[in-house]
C-alpha positions in Angstrom: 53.9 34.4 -51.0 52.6 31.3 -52.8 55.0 29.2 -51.0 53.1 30.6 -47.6 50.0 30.2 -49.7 50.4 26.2 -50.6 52.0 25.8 -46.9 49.3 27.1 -45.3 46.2 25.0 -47.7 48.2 22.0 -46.7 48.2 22.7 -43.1 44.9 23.7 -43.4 44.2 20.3 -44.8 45.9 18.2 -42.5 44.2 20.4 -39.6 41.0 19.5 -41.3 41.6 15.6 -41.6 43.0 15.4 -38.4 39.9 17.3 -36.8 37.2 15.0 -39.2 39.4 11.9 -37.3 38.7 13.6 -34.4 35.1 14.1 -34.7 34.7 10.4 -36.1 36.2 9.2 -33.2 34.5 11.5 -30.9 31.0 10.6 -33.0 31.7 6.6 -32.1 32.6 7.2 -28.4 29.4 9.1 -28.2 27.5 6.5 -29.8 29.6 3.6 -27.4 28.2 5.4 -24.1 24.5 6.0 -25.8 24.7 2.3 -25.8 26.2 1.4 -23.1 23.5 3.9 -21.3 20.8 2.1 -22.9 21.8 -1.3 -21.8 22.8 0.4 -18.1 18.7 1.0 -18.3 17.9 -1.8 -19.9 20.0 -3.6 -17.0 18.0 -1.1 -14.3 14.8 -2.2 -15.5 15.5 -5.7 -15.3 16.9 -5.4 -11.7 13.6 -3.7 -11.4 11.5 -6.3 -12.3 13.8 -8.9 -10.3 13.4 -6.9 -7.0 9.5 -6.6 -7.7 9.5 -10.6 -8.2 11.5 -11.1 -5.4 8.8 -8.8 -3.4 5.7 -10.9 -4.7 7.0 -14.2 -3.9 7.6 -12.8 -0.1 4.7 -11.4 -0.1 3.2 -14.9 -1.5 4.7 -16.6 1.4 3.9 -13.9 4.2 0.2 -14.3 2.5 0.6 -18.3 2.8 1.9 -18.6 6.5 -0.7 -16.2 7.4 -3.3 -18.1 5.6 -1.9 -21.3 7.2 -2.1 -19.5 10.7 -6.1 -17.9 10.5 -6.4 -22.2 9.4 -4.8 -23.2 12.9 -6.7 -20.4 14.6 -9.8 -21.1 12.9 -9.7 -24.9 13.7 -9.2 -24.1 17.4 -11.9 -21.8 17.2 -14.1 -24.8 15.8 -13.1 -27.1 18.3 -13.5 -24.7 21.2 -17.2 -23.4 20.2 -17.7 -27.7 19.5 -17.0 -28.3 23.5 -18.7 -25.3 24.7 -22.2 -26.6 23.0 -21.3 -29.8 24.2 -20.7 -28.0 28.0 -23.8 -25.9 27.0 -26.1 -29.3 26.0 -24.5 -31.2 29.1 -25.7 -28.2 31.8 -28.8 -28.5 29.8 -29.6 -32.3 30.5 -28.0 -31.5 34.1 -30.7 -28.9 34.3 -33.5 -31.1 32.8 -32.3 -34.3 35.3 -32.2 -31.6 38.3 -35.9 -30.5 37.2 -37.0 -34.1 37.3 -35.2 -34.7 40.6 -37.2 -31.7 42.2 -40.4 -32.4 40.3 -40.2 -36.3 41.8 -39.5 -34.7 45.3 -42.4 -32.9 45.1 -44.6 -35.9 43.9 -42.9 -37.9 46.9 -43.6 -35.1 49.5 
């Protein structure tokens, strides 16, 4: 019986060691993918930022080539409403000459 005893304590003891080897390795994996999560995160949240800078500086150049367009559009439109108030002052002097023309007729008649 105390053979059976001592057998079993040092069964019970190597179960125990082997089991605390166990859990210490099973406590260092766990700790391993807790990191490895946090830098997966870490890694998320920088692709995150990346994607939103990459967004902004499209959008910065869809801003800029539309600016740059309303500018080209804009210019025409200056030039355009230039040479219809020039068309519009030269139908006025064309008026004014025509006036004088049918005034003088009158004089002369």
């Amino acid at each position: 019986l105390w053979e059976d005893i001592c057998r079993l304590k040092q069964e019970n003891k190597a179960i125990l060691e082997s089991t605390g080897r166990e859990t210490n390795a099973l406590r260092r994996e766990t700790k391993a993918l807790r990191d490895d999560i946090e830098a997966l995160k870490s890694d998320k949240k920088a692709l995150e930022w990346f994607n939103l800078w990459e967004d902004i500086c499209r959008l910065k150049q869809e801003n800029k080539a539309i600016l740059e367009s309303t500018g080209r559009e804009t210019n025409a439109l200056r030039r355009e409403t230039k040479a219809l108030r020039d068309d519009i002052e030269a139908l006025k002097s064309d008026k004014k000459a025509l006036e004088w023309f049918n005034l003088w007729e009158d004089i002369c008649r």
